[in-house]
C-alpha positions as CSV (number, residue, x, y, z in Angstrom):
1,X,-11.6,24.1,-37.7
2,X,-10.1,23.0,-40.8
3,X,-7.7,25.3,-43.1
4,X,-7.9,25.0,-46.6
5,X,-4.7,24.0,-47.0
6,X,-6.4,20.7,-44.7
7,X,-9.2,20.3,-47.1
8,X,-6.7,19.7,-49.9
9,X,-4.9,17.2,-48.2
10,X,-7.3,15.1,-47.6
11,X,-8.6,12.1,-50.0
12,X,-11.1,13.0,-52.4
13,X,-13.8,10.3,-50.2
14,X,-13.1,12.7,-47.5
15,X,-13.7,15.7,-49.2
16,X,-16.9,14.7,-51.3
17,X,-18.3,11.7,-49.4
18,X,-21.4,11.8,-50.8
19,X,-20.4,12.5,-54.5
20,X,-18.2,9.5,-53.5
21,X,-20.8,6.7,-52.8
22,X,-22.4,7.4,-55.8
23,X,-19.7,7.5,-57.6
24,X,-19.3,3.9,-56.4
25,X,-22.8,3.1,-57.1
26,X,-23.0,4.0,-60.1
27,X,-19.6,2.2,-61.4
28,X,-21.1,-1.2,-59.7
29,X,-24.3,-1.0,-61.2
30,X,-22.7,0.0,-65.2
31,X,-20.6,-3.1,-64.4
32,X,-23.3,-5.3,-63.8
33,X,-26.0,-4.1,-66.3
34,X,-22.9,-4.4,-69.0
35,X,-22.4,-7.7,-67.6
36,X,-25.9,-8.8,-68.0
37,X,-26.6,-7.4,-71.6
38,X,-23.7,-9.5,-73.0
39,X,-25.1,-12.5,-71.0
40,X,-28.0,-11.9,-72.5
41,X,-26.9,-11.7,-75.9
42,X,-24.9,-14.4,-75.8
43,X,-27.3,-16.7,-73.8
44,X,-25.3,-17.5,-71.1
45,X,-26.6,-19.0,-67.8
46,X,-27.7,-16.6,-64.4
47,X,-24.4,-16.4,-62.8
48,X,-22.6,-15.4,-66.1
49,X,-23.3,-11.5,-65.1
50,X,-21.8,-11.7,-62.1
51,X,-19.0,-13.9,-62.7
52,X,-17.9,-11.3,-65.6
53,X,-18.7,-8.1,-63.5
54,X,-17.8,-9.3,-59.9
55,X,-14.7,-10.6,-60.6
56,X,-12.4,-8.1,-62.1
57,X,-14.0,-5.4,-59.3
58,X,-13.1,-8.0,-56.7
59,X,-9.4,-7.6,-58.5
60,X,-9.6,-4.0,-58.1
61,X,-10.6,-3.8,-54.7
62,X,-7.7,-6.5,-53.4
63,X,-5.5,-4.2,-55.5
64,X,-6.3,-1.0,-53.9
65,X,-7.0,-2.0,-50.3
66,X,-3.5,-3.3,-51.0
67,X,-1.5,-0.4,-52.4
68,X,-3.6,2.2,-50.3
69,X,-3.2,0.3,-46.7
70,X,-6.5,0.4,-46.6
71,X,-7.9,-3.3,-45.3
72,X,-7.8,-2.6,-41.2
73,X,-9.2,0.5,-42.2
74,X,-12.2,-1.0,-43.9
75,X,-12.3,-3.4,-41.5
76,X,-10.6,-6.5,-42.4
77,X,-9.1,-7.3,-38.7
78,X,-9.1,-10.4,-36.5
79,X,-12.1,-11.5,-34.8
80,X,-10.2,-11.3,-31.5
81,X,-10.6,-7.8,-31.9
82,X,-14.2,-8.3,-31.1
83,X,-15.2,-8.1,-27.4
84,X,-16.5,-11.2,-26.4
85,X,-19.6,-9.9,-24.5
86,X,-20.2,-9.1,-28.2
87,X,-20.5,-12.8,-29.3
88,X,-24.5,-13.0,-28.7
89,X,-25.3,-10.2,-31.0
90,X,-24.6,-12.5,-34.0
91,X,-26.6,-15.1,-32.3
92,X,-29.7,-14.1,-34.6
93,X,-27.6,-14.5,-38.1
94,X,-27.0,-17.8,-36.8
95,X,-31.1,-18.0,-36.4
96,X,-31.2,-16.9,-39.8
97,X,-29.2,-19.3,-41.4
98,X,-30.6,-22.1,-39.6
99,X,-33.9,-21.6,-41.1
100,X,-32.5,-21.1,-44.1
101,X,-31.2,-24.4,-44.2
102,X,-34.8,-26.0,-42.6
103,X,-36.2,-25.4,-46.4
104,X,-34.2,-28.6,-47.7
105,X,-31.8,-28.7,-50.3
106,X,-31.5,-29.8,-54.1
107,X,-29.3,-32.8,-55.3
108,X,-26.0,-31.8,-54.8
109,X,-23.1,-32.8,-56.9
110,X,-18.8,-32.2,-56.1
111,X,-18.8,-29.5,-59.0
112,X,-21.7,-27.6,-58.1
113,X,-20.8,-27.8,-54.5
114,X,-17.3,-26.3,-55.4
115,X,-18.6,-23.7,-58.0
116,X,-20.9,-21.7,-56.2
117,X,-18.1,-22.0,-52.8
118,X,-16.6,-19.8,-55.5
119,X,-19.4,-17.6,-56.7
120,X,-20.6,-16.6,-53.5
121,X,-17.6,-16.4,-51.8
122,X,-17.0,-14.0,-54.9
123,X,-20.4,-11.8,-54.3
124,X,-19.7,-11.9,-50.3
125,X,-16.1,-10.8,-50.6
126,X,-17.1,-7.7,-53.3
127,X,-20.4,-6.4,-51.7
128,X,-19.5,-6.8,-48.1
129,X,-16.4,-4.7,-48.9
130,X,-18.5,-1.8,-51.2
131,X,-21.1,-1.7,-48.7
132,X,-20.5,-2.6,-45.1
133,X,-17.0,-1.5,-46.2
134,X,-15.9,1.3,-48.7
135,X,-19.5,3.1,-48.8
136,X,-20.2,2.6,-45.2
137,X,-16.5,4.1,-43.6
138,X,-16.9,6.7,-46.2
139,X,-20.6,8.2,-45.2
140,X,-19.7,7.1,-41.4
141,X,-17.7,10.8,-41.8
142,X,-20.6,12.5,-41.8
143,X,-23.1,10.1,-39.2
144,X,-23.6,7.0,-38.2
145,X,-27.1,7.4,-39.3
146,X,-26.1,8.3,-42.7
147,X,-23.4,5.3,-43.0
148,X,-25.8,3.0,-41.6
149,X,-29.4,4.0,-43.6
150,X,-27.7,4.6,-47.1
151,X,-25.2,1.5,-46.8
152,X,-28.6,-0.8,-46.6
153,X,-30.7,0.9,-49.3
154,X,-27.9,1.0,-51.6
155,X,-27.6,-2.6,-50.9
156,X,-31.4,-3.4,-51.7
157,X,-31.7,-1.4,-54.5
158,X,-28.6,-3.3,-56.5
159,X,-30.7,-6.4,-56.1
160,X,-33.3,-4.9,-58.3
161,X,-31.4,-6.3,-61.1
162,X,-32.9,-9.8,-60.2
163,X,-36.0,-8.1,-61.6
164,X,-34.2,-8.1,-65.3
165,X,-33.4,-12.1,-64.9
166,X,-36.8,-12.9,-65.4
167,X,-37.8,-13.1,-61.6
168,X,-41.4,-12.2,-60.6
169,X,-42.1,-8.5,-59.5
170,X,-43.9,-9.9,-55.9
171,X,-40.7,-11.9,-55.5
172,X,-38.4,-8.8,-56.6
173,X,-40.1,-6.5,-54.0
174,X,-40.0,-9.2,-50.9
175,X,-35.8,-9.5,-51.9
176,X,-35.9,-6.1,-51.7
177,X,-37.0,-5.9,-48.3
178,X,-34.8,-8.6,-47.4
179,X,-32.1,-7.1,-48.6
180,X,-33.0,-3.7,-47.0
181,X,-33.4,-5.6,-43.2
182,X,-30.4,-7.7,-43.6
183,X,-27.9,-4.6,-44.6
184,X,-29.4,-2.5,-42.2
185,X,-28.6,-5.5,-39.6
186,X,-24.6,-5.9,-40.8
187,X,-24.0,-1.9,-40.6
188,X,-25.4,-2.2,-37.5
189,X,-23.1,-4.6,-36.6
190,X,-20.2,-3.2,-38.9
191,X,-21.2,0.4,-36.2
192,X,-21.1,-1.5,-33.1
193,X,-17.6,-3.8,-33.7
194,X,-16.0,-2.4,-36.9
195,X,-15.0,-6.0,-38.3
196,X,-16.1,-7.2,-41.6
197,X,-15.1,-10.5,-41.5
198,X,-17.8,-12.5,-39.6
199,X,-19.9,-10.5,-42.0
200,X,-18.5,-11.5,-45.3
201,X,-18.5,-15.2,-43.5
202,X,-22.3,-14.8,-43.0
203,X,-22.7,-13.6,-46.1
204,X,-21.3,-16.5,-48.2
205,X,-23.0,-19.0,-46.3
206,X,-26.1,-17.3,-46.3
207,X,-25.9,-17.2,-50.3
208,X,-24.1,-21.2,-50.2
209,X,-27.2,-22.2,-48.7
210,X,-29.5,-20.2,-50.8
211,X,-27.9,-21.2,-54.2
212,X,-27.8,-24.6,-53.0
213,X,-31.5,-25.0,-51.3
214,X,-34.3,-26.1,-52.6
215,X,-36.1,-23.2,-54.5
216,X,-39.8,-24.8,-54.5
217,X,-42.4,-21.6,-53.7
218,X,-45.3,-22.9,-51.1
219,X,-47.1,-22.0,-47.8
220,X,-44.2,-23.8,-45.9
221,X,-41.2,-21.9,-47.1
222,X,-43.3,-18.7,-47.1
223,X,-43.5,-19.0,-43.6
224,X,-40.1,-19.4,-43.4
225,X,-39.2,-16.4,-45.2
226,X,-41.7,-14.6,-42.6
227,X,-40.5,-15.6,-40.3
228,X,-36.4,-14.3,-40.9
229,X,-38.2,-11.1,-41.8
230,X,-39.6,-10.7,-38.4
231,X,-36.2,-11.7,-36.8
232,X,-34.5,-8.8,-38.8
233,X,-36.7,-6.3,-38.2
234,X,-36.1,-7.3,-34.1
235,X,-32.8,-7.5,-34.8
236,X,-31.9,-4.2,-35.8
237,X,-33.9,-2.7,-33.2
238,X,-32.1,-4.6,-30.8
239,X,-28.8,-3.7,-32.3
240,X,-30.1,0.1,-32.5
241,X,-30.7,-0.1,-29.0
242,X,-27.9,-1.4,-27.8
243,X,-25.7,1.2,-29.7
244,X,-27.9,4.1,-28.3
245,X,-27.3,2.6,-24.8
246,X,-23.5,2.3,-25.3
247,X,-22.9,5.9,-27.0
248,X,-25.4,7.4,-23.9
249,X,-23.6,5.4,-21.4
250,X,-20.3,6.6,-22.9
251,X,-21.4,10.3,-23.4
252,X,-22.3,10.8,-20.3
253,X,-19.1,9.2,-18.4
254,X,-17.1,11.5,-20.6
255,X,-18.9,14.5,-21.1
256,X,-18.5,16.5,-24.5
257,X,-16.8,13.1,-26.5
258,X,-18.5,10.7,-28.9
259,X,-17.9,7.4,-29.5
260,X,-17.8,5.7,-32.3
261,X,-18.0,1.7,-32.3
């Protein structure tokens, strides 16, 4: 049981968790609605919020994962720190790129190529690390279920701000789900291996491609974006399984410990 003297010495995300993540939250979303209104105003192109909100947050973030020690802890480590029997459960991001990728692509030019390398690279680098990251080691204090559930609707609601660009309201809701199935599928991940990387490198491919693909709307790529929702609703239940199993298997071999992955 904790003292009080404890409690005190402990950070403030590990006192107030909760209060935390929204604290978080609610900073990233101020930045980015600030971000859009002077786009707005100033008629700048789509990316303009982003760029202006995204990069001095991705500052920040380098700067205090520096100063605080905090990157191993939030899960920047080498990928040899994954097990390699753990190689086939990011098999099915693979899937999902690939199909991805079957819609076609627009002309492509050097400069655009090499622009949005930078701009998604950007959004990979800051979201992975506030939600698979900061918001997910911080709730993983008080459950896996918690980290795991609130990391991924956090993570679909931000993108509710497409809805302000102009996009469609049918098209806002499907990127919400989208959003909701693929965070859910990287905490999982993030719970079951505790490395951020291959998931800040899925990430910025999956947005290359998608920034970069053709953006036509018709009854072929609609059943293409079917289909990766059917693969990420099978692939979180497998992932949830297979954590169950492990923590059961584990559990039981050591009775009265927990494991956390």
């Amino acid at each position: 049981m904790k003292t009080p003297q404890s409690r005190q010495n402990q950070s403030f995300s590990a006192r107030k968790p909760v209060l935390t993540v929204v604290i978080i939250e609610l900073l990233l979303l101020l930045a980015v609605f600030v971000a859009g209104a002077i786009a707005t105003v100033k008629q700048l192109d789509y990316t303009s919020p982003v760029l202006m909100s995204f990069t001095p947050i991705a500052l920040v973030l380098i700067i205090y994962l520096t100063l605080r020690r905090k990157w191993r802890e939030t899960g920047f480590r080498s990928l040899r720190t994954i097990p390699a029997s753990h190689a086939k459960y990011y098999i099915p991001l693979l899937l999902v790129l690939g199909t991805l990728a079957l819609k076609g692509f627009t002309e492509l030019t050097l400069s655009k190529v090499a622009f949005f390398i930078f701009f998604t690279l950007l959004v990979a680098f800051v979201e992975e690390t506030i939600y698979r990251g900061l918001i997910f080691r911080t709730l993983l204090r008080k459950s896996a279920v918690a980290a795991v559930v609130t990391s991924s609707v956090l993570f679909s609601i931000t993108h509710i701000m497409n809805a302000l660009s102009g996009q469609s309201m049918a098209d806002t809701i499907l990127q919400l789900i989208y959003a909701l199935l693929l965070g859910a599928a990287l905490a999982l991940l993030m719970l079951k291996n505790g490395n951020i990387v291959p998931l800040i490198l899925f990430h910025f491919i999956h947005n290359l491609i998608q920034f970069l693909g053709n953006d036509r709307q018709d009854t072929g790529t609609l059943f293409y974006d079917i289909f990766i929702l059917v693969v990420l609703v099978a692939y979180c239940v497998w992932l949830t399984f297979s954590i169950r199993t492990k923590s059961s298997s584990s559990e039981s071999s050591t009775p009265g410990s927990s494991v956390v992955h």
